[in-house]
Kinemage of the C-alpha trace (Angstrom):
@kinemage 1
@onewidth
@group {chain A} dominant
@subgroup {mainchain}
@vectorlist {calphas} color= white
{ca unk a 1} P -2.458 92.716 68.670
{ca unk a 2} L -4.415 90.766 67.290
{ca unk a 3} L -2.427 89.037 64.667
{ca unk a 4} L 0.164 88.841 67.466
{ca unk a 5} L -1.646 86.003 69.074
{ca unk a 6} L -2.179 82.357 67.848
{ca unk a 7} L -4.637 81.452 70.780
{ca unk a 8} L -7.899 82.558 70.676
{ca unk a 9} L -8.785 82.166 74.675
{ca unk a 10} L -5.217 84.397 74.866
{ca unk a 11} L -7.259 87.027 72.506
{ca unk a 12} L -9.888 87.123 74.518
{ca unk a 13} L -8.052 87.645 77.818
{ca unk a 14} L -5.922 90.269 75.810
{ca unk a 15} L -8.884 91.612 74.905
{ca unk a 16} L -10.152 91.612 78.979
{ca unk a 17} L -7.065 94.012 79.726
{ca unk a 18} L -7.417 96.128 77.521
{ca unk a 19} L -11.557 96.743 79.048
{ca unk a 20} L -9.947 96.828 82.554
{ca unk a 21} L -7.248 99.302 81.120
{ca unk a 22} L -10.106 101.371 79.973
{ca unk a 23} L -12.747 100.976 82.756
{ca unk a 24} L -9.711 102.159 85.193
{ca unk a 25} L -8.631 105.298 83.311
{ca unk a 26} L -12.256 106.305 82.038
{ca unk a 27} L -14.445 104.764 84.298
{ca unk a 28} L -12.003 105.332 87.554
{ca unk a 29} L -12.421 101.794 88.132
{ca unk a 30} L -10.207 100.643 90.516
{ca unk a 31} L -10.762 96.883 92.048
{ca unk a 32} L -10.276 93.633 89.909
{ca unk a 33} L -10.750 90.593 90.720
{ca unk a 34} L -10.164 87.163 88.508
{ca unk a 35} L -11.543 87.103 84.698
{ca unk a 36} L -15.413 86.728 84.862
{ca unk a 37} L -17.192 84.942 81.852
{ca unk a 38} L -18.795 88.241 81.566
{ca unk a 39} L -15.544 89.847 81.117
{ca unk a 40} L -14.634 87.369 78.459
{ca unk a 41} L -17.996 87.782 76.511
{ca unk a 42} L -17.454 91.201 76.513
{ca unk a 43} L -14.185 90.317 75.125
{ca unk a 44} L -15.794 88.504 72.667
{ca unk a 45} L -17.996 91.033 71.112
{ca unk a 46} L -15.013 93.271 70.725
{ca unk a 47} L -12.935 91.584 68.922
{ca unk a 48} L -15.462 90.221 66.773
{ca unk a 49} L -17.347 93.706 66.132
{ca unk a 50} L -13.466 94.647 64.704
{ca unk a 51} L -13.533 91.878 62.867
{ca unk a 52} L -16.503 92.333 60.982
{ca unk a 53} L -15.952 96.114 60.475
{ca unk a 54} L -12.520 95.056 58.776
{ca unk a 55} L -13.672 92.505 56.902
{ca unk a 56} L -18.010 93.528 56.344
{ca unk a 57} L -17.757 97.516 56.561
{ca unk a 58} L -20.311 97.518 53.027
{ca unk a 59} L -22.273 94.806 54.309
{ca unk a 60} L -22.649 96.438 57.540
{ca unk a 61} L -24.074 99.375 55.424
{ca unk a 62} L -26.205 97.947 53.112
{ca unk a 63} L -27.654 96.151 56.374
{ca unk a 64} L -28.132 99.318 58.455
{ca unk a 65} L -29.368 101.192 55.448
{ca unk a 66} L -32.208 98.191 54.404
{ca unk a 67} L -30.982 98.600 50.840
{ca unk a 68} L -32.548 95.088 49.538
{ca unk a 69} L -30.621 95.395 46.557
{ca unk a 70} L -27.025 96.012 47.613
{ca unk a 71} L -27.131 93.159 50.079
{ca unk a 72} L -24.713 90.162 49.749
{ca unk a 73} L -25.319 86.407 50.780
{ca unk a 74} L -28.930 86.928 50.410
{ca unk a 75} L -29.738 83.345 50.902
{ca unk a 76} L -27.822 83.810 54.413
{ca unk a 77} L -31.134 86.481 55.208
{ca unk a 78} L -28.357 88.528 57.501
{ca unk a 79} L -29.196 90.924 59.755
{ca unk a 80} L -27.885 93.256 62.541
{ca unk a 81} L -28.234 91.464 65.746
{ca unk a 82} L -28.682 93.303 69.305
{ca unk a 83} L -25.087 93.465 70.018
{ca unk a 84} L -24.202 95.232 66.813
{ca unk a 85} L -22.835 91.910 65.090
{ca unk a 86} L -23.911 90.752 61.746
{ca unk a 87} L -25.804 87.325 62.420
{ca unk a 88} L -27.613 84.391 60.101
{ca unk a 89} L -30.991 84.780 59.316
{ca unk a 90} L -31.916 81.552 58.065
{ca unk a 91} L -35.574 79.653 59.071
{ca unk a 92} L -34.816 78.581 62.399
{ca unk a 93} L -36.285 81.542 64.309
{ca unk a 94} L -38.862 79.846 66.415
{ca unk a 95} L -36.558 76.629 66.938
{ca unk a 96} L -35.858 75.398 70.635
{ca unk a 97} L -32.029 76.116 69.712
{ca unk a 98} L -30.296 78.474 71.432
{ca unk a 99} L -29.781 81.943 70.212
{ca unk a 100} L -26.330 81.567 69.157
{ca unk a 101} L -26.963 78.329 67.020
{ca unk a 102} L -29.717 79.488 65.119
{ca unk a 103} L -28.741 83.262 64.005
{ca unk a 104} L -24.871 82.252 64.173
{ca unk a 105} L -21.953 85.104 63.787
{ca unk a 106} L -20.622 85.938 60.222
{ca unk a 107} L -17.096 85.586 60.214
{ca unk a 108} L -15.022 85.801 56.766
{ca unk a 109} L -12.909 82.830 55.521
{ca unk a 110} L -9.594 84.668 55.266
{ca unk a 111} L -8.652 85.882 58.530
{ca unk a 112} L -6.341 85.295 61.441
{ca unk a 113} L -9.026 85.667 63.801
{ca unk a 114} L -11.615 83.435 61.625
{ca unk a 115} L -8.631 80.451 61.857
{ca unk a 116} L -7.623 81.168 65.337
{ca unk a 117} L -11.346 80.694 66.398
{ca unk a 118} L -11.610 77.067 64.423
{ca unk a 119} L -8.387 76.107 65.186
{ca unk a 120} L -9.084 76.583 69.022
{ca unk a 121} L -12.543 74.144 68.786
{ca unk a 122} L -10.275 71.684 67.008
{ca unk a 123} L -7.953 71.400 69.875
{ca unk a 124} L -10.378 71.947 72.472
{ca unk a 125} L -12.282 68.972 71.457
{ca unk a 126} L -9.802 66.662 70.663
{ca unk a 127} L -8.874 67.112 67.418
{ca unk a 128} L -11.902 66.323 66.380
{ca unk a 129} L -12.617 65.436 62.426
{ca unk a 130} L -14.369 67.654 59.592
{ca unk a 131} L -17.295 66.993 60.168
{ca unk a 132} L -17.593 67.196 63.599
{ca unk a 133} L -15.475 70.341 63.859
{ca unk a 134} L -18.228 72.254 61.259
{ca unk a 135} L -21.451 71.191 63.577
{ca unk a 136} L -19.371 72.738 66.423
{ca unk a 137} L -18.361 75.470 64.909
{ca unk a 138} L -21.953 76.441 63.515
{ca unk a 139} L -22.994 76.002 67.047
{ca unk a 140} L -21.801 79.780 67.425
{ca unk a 141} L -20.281 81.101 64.267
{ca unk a 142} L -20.852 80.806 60.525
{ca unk a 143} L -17.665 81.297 58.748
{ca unk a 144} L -18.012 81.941 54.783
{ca unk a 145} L -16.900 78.456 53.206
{ca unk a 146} L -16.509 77.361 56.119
{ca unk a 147} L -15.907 73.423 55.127
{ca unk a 148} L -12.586 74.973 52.895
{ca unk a 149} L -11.162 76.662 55.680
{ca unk a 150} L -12.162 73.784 58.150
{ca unk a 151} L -10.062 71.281 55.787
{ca unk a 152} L -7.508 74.036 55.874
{ca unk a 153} L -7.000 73.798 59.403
{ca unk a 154} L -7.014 69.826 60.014
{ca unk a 155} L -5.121 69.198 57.637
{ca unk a 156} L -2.325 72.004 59.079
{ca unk a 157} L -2.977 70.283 62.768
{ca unk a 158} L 0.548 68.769 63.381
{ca unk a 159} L -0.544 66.598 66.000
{ca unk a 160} L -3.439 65.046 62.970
{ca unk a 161} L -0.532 64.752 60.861
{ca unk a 162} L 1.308 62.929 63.410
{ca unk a 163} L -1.391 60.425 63.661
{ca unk a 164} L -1.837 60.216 60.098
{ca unk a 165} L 1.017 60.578 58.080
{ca unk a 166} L 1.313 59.883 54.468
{ca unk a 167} L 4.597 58.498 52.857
{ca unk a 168} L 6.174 60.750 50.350
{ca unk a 169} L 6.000 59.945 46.627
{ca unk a 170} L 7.299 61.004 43.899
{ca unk a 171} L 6.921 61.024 39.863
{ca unk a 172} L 8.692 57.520 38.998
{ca unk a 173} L 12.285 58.316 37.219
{ca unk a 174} L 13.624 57.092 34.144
{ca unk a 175} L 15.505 53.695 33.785
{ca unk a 176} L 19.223 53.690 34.926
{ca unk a 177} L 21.799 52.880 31.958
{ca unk a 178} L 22.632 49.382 33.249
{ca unk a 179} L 18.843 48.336 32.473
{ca unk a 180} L 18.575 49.741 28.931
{ca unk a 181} L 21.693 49.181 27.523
{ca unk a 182} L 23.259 46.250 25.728
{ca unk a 183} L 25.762 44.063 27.982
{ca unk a 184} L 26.403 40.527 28.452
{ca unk a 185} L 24.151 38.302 31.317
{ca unk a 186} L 25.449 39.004 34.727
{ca unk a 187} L 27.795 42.011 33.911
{ca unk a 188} L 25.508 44.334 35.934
{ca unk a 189} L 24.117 42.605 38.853
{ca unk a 190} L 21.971 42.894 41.706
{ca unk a 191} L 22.462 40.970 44.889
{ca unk a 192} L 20.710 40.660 48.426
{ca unk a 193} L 20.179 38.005 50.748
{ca unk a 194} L 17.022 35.554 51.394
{ca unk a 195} L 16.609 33.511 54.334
{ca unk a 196} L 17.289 31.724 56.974
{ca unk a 197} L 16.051 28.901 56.054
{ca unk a 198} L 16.223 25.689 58.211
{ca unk a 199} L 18.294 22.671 56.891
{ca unk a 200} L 18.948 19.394 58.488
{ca unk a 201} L 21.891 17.684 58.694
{ca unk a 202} L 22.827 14.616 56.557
{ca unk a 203} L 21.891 10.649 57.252
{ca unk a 204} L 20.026 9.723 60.300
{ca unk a 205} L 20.555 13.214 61.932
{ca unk a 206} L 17.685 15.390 63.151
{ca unk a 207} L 19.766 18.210 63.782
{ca unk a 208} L 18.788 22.000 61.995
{ca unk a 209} L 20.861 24.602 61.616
{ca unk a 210} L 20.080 27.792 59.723
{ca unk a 211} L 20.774 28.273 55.729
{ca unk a 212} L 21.015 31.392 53.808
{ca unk a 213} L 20.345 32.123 49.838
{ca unk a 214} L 22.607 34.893 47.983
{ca unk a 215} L 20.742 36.130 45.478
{ca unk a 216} L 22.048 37.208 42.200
{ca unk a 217} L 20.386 38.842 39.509
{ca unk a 218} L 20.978 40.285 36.199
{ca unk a 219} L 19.978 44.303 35.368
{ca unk a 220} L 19.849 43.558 31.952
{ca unk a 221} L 18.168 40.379 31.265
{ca unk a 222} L 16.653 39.347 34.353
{ca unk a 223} L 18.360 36.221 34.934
{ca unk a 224} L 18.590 34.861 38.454
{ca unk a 225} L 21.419 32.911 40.007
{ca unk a 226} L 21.065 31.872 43.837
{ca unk a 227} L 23.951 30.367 46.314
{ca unk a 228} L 23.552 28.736 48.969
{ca unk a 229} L 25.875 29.384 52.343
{ca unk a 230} L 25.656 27.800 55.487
{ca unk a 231} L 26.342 31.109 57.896
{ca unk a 232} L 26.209 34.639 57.565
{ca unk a 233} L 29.720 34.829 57.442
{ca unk a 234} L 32.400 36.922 55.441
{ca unk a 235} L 34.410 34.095 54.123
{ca unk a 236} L 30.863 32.453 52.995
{ca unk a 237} L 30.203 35.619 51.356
{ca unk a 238} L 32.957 36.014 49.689
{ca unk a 239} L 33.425 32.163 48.541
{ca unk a 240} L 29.349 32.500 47.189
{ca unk a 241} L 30.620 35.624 45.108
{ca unk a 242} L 33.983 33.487 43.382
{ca unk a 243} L 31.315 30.855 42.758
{ca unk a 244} L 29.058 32.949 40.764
{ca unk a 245} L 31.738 34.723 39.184
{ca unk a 246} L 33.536 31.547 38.087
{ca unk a 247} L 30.012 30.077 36.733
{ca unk a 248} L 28.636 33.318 35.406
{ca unk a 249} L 31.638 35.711 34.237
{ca unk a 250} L 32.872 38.357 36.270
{ca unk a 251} L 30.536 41.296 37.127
{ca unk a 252} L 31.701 44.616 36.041
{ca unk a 253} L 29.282 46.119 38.710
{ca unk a 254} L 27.307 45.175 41.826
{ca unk a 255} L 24.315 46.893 43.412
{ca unk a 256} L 23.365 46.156 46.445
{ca unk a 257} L 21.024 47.246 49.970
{ca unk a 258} L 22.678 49.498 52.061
{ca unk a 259} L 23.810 48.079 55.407
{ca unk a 260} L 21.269 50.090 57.334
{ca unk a 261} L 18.411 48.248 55.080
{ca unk a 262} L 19.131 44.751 57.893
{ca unk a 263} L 17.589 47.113 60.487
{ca unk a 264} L 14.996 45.832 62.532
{ca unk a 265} L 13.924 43.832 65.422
{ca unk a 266} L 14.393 40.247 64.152
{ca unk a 267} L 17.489 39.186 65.070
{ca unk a 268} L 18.345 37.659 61.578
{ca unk a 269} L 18.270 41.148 60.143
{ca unk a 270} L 20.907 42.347 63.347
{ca unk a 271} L 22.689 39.823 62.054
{ca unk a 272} L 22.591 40.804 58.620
{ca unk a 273} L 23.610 44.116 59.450
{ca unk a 274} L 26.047 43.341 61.764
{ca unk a 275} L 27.395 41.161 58.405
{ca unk a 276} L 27.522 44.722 56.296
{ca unk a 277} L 28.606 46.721 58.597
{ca unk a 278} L 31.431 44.765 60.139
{ca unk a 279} L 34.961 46.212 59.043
{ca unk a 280} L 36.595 42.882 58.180
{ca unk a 281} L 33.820 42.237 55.755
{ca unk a 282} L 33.615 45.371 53.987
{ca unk a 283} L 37.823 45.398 53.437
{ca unk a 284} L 37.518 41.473 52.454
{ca unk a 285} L 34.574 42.786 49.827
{ca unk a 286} L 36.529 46.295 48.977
{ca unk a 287} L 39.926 43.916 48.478
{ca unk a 288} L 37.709 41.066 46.548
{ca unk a 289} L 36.083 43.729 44.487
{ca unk a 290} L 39.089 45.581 43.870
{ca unk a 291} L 41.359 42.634 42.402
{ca unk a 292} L 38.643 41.984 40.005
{ca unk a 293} L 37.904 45.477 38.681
{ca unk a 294} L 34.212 44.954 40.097
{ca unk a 295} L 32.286 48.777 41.222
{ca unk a 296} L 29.814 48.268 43.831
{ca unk a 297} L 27.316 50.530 44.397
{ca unk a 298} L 24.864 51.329 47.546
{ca unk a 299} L 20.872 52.358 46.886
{ca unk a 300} L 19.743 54.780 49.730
{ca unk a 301} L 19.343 53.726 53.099
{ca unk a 302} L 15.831 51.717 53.888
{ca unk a 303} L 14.501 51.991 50.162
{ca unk a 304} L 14.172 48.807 49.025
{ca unk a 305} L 12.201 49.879 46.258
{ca unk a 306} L 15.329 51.374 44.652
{ca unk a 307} L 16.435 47.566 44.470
{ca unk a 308} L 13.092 46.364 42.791
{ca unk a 309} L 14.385 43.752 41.007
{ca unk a 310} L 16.563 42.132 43.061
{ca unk a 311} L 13.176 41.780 45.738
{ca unk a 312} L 10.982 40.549 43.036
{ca unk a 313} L 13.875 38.020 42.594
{ca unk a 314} L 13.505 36.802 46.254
{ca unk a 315} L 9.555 36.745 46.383
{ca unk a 316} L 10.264 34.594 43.326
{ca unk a 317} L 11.944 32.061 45.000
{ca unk a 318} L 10.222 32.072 48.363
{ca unk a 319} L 6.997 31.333 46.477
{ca unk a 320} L 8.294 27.995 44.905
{ca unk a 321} L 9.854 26.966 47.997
{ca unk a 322} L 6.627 27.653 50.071
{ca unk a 323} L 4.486 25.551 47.404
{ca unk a 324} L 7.183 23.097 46.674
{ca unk a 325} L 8.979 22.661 50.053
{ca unk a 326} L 6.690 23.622 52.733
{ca unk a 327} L 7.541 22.591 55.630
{ca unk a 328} L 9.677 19.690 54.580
{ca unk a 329} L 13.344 20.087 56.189
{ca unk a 330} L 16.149 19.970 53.482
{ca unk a 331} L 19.531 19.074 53.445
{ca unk a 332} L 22.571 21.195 52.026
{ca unk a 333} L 22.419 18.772 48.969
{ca unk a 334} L 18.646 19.073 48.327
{ca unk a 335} L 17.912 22.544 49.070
{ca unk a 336} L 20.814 23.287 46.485
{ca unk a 337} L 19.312 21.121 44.097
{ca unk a 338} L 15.681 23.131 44.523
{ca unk a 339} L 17.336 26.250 44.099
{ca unk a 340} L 19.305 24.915 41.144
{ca unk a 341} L 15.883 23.376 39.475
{ca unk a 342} L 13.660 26.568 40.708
{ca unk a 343} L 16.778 29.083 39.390
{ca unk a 344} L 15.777 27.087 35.935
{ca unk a 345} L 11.921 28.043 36.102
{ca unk a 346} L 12.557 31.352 36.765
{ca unk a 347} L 15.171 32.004 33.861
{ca unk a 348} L 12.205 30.532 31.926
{ca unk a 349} L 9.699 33.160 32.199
{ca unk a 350} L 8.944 35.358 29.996
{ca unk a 351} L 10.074 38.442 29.883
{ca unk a 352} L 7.201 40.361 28.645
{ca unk a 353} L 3.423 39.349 28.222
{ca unk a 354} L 3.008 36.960 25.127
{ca unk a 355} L 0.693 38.257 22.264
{ca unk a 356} L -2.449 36.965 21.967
{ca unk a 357} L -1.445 36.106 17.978
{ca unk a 358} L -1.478 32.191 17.155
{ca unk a 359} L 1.329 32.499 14.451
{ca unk a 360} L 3.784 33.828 17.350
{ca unk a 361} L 4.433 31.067 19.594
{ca unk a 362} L 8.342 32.188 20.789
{ca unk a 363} L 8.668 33.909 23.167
{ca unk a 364} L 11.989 35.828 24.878
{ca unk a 365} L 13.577 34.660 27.906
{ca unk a 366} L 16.577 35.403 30.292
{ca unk a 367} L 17.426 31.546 29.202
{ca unk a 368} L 17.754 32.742 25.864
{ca unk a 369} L 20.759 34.744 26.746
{ca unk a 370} L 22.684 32.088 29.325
{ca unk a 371} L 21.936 29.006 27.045
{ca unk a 372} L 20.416 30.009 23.512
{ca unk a 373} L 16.890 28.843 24.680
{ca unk a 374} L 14.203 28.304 27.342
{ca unk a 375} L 15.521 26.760 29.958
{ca unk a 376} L 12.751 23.815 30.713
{ca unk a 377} L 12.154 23.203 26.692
{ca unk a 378} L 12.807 19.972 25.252
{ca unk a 379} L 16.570 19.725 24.269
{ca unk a 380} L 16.871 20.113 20.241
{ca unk a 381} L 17.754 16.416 18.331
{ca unk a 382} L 20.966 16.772 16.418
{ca unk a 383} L 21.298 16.217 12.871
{ca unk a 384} L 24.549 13.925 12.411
{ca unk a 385} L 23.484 13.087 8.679
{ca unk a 386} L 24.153 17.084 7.978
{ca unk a 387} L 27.537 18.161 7.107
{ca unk a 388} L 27.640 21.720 8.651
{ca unk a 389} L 31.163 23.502 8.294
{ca unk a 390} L 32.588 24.780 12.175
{ca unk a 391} L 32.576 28.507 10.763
{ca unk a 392} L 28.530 28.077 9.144
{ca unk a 393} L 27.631 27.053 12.665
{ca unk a 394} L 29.413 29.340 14.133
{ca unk a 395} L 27.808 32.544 12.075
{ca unk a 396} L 24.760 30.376 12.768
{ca unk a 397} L 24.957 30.672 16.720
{ca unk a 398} L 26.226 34.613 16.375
{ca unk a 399} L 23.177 34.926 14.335
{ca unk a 400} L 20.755 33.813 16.782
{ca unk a 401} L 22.508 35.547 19.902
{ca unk a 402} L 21.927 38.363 17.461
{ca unk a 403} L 17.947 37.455 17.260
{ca unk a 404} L 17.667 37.353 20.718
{ca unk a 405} L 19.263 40.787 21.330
{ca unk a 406} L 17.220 42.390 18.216
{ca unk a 407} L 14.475 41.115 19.805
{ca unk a 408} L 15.144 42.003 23.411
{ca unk a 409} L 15.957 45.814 22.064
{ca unk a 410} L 12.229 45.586 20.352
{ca unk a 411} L 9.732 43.955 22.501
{ca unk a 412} L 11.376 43.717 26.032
{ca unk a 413} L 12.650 47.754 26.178
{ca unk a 414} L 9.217 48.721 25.227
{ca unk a 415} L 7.532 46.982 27.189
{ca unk a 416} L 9.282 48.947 29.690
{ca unk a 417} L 8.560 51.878 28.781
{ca unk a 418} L 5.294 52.669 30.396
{ca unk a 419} L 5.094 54.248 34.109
{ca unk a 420} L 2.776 51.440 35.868
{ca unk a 421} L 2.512 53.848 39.033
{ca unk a 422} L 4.004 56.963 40.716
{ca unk a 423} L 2.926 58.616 37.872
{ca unk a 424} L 1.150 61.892 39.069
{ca unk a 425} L 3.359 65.532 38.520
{ca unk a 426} L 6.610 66.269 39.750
{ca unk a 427} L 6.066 66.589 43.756
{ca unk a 428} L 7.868 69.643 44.424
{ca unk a 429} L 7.263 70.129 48.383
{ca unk a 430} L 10.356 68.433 48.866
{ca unk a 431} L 12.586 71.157 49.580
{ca unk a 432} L 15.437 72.455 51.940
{ca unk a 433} L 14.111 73.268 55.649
{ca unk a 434} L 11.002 71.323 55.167
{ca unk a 435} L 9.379 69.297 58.316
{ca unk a 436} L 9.285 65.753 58.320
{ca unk a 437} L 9.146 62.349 60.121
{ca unk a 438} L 11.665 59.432 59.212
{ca unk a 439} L 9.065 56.193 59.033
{ca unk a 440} L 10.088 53.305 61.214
{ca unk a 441} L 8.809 50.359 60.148
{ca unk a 442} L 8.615 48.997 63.689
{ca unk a 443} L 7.523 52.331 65.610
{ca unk a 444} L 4.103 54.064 65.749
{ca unk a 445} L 4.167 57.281 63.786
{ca unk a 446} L 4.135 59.048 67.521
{ca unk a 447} L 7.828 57.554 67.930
{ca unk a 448} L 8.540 58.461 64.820
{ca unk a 449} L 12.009 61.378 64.638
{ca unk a 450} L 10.845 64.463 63.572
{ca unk a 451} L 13.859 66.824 61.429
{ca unk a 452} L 14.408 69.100 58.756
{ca unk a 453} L 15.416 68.311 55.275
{ca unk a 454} L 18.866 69.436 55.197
{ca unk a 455} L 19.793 69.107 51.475
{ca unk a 456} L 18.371 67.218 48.308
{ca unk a 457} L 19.594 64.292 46.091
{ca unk a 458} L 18.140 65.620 42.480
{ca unk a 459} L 18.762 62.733 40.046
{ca unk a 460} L 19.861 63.073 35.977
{ca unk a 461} L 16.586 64.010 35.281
{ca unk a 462} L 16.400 66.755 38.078
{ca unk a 463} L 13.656 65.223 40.523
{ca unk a 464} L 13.996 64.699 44.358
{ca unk a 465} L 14.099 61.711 45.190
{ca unk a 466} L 16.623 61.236 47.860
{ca unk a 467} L 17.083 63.882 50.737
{ca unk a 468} L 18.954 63.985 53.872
{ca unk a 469} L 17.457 64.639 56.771
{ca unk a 470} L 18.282 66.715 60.230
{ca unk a 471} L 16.777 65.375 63.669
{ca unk a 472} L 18.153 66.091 67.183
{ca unk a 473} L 20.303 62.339 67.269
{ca unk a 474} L 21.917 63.224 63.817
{ca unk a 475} L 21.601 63.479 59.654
{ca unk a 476} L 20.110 60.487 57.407
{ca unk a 477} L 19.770 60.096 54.135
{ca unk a 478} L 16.518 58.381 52.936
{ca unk a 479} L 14.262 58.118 49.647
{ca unk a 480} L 11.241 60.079 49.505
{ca unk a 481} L 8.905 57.202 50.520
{ca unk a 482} L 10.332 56.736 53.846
{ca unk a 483} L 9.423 59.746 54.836
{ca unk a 484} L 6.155 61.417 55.855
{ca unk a 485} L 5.779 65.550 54.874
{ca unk a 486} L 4.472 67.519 58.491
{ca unk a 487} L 2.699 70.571 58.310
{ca unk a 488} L 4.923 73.426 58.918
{ca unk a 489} L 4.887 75.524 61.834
{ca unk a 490} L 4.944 78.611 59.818
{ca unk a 491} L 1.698 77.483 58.250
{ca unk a 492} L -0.461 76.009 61.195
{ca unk a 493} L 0.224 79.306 62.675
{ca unk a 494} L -0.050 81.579 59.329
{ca unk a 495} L -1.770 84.713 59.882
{ca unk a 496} L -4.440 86.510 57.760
{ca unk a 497} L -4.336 88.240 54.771
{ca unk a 498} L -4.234 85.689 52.041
């Protein structure tokens, strides 16, 4: 019975019943009335005189018998109290503290009753913290490593967890193929949206209306390309993707957000959704793409993270036009002429740290693959005196495409290679029927939807990161950091005998 029971005060009024039960049949007992605290002492002593006989039958012994030598936690000075229960010695026999609180109960670490005690303090007084929870619970008892088994149980609490919850992470994954491999600027690209962006309308006109900046950027090299459109519109959309793909070459695939990324309060992000997920933009996309020979491909619900790049590319640009622009009010013509000048400064950059050697003054950018060099150097002087033939020029330009390539393959690749973070083991908790809580941005974790993971999203390299997710109102799919691990029933109420 009692493993049965997950609630101590149950226990003990178990425990009551069973007296009556006995005082009735033995005692011929006949009248009850409601549970007295005597009753529920009584109770007490019961259930933890069988506890202590389970769990201290040699100590018990070596107690009873005075055997100096064969007694355990000698620095505990236990002894055989009154009531038959083994109690704390200590120093603090003629301290004003009450009986209880100075020769506390012995209670072992690893048993149902031991947890079911602490676990009922940490409820009863509010889910109290560590340390508070071990003063009250040495008020009365003094459980063997006690502060183990105390972190045990908070940290099983599913209503602490609640209040606390901790994104999932997990060991960061190799590259994907379109970042490591060889293939010309803007074949693979990355696209999302920045904005809005107020812009005034031309001559004497004080009139705003609200801009938008497409985003492009390449997986490969890192160049950035931006558009400008005027609306969040399909046909803008679409005309901003010809533009790029008649200035830059045509993409063989695009990555993008998923639609459910534009989720949120702000009503430019409802719009932006409403943009993704609107039918007649998806099959003017789908048709667009589909002409071209263009894939496009979705990262996982909410995870922008997945899209690194393509965000880094938009802080980018909002931190020029915050220190450039301000709060100066642009027109179509001028704020496509920053983005054209700041698209310049960023193609610049390097791509990797420079060396702190003297003798090595180049250094590789993503304008060395659009235009053959940086992008705000000084323009080369042409030598008309030298006779060049078309072909030596030719191999001459092949052979510094080449240089840039070799050197990208060198110095850029490994200077990817390191993990910068989310580099701890393999977090294997991530499993099927594990508890969890989908994190809303906007919510407080107690809103939060609580589910199930329903299946798991391995990638090449066989680690979790993606998982879908059962609640009550349906299945997602998220990554791993947008969701917060619970405690499992199974182990807040786990029973003894570890």
């Amino acid at each position: 019975m009692l493993n049965r029971l997950s609630n101590y005060r149950r226990i003990q009024k178990a425990w009551v019943y069973v007296h009556r039960y006995i005082d009735k049949k033995v005692h011929k007992k006949q009248e009850f009335g409601d549970i007295t605290a005597d009753e529920i002492r009584r109770a007490e002593r019961s259930i933890l005189l069988l506890v202590q006989r389970e769990s201290y039958g040699d100590v018990l012994k070596a107690l009873q018998s005075k055997s100096v030598q064969r007694q355990p936690y000698r620095n505990l000075a236990l002894f055989v109290g009154d009531d038959g229960l083994i109690r704390v010695g200590g120093r603090l026999k003629y301290s004003a503290i009450p009986y209880d609180g100075k020769h506390q109960v012995l209670l072992p670490q690893k048993h149902h009753i031991t947890e079911t005690i602490v676990r009922g303090l940490h409820q009863e007084h509010f889910h109290v913290g560590q340390n508070g929870l071990l003063a009250i619970v040495r008020e009365h008892y003094w459980p063997v490593h006690a502060q183990q088994l105390i972190k045990k149980v908070v940290s099983s609490c599913q209503v602490c967890a609640r209040q606390r919850p901790r994104p999932g992470a997990q060991f960061m994954g190799d590259l994907p193929e379109v970042r490591v491999q060889l293939a010309p600027p803007f074949s693979k690209v990355g696209i999302d949206y920045a904005g809005p962006f107020m812009l005034k309308m031309g001559g004497r006109s004080t009139k705003l209306y609200k801009g938008y900046v497409v985003v492009f950027v390449c997986l490969v090299v890192k160049a950035i390309h931006f558009e400008l459109v005027s609306s969040l519109s399909k046909d803008n959309f679409i005309a901003a993707l010809q533009r790029f793909s008649s200035r830059r070459g045509l993409p063989s695939d695009i990555h993008s957000d998923n639609a459910t990324t534009f989720v949120g309060a702000n009503h430019e992000l409802a719009a932006l959704r409403q943009l993704f997920e609107d039918q007649q933009h998806q099959l003017k996309v789908k048709e667009f793409c589909s002409t071209k020979g263009i894939r496009w491909h979705f990262i996982p619900p909410r995870s922008p993270h997945f899209g690194g790049i393509w965000e880094a590319g938009v802080k980018s640009m909002k931190y020029h036009l915050k220190r450039v622009v301000g709060e100066t009010r642009l027109t179509f013509e001028e704020m496509t002429t920053f983005l054209a000048q700041t698209e310049a400064i960023l193609n610049s950059r390097p791509l990797y740290p420079m060396s702190e050697d003297p003798s090595d003054y180049s250094v590789l950018t993503p304008s060395h693959f659009l235009i053959g060099r940086s992008g705000v150097a000084l323009p080369v002087p042409a030598y008309g005196d030298e006779r060049v033939g078309r072909l030596d020029r030719y191999q001459h330009v092949q052979l510094m495409h080449q240089h840039f390539w070799d050197k990208w393959s060198r110095e850029y690749l490994h200077h990817l290679q390191g993990r910068q973070k989310w580099n701890t083991n393999v977090n294997s908790s991530f499993k099927v029927g594990a508890l969890v809580l989908l994190i809303e941005e906007n919510l407080p974790p107690q809103q939060w939807k609580r589910g199930r993971i329903a299946a798991v999203h391995p990638g090449k390299d066989d680690v979790v990161r993606v998982v879908t997710v059962k609640t009550a109102t349906g299945d997602y799919k998220r990554a791993v950091a947008k969701i917060a691990m619970m405690p499992s029933v199974e182990t807040e109420l786990s029973t003894g005998g570890e």
